[in-house]
N, C-alpha and C positions, 0 to 999 in steps of 0.2 A: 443601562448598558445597551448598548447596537449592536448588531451581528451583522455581517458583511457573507453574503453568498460565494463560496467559490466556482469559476468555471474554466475549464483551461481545455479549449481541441488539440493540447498534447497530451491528452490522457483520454481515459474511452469516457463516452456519456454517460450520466448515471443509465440504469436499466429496469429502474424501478421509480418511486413519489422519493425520490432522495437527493440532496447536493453531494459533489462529491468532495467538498471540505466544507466549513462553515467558519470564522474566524471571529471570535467574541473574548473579551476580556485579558487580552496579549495573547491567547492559545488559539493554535488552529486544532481541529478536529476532524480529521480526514476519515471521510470513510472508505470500509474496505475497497481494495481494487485487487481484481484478479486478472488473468493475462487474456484481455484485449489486444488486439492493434489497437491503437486512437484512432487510426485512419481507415479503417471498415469497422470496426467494431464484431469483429468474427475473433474466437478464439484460435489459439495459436498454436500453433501444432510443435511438439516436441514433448522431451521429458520434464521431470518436477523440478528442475533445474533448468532446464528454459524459460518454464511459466515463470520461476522463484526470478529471474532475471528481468520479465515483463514486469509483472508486479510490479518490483520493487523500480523499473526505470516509469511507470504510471506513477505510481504514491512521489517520485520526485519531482513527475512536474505539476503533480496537484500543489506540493508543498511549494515549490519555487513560484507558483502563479499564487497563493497565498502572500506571498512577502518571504515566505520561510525557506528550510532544507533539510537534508538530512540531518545535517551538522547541530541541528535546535531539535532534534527531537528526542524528547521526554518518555515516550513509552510507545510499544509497539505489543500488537498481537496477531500470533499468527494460527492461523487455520490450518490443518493439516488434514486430509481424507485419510491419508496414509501414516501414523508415526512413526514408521518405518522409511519415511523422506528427510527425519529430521537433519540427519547428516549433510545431504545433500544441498537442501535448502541454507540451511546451516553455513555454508562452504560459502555460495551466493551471498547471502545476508553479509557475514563478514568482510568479504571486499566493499561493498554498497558502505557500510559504516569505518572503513581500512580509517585508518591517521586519526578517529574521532575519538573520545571515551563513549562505549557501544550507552544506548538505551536501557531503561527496561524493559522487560520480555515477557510474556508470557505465549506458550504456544502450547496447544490443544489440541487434540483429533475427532475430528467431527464426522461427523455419516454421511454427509454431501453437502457441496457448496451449489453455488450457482452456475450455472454453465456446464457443469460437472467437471468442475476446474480440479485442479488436483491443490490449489495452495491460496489463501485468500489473508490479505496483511493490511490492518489498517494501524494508527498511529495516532499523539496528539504532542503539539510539540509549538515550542514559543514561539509568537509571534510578532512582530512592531507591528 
């Protein structure tokens, strides 16, 4: 089996020894993205509903420079600093997946992300 590297400068660089998708065996595997600009790669100023918006407009152009989209994805998790955001995020997420049958989900509150982001969301989801 091959694996195909993802890279796409509409979503921020990795920031670490990581791709930010990988695509092997019809699935892509996107890792986390938190809210970057793509285009400075500084995190972005506003609430957990701002970020939940970055995010989740990053994780769709990783997927769409994969071959993929929202629309093909198979499972998501999301990070939370705060479980008290779930709402919020919550709110965001559901437009991002609006007309689709939503994913699987899983979301957790963790102690800190990277950046000291407030929300961090990755995905895996079908690929051609």
């Amino acid at each position: 089996m091959t694996r195909r590297i993802v890279s796409t400068p509409n979503a921020p660089a990795a920031i670490g020894p990581y791709s930010q998708a990988v695509v092997a065996g019809g699935f892509v595997h996107c890792s986390g993205q938190i809210a970057l600009d793509p285009a400075t790669g500084a995190r972005i100023e506003g609430d957990v509903a701002a970020q939940a918006e970055q995010v989740l407009t990053n994780l769709r152009a990783v997927l769409e420079a994969a071959g993929s989209g929202l629309d093909r994805v198979l499972k998501c998790q999301v990070f939370l600093k705060d479980l008290g955001d779930f709402e919020a995020v919550n709110a965001v997420y559901a437009r991002f997946f609006e007309g689709a049958e939503p994913p699987a989900r899983a979301c957790v509150e963790v102690s800190r992300l990277p950046k000291d982001v407030d929300v961090e969301i990755d995905c895996v989801a079908l690929c051609d």
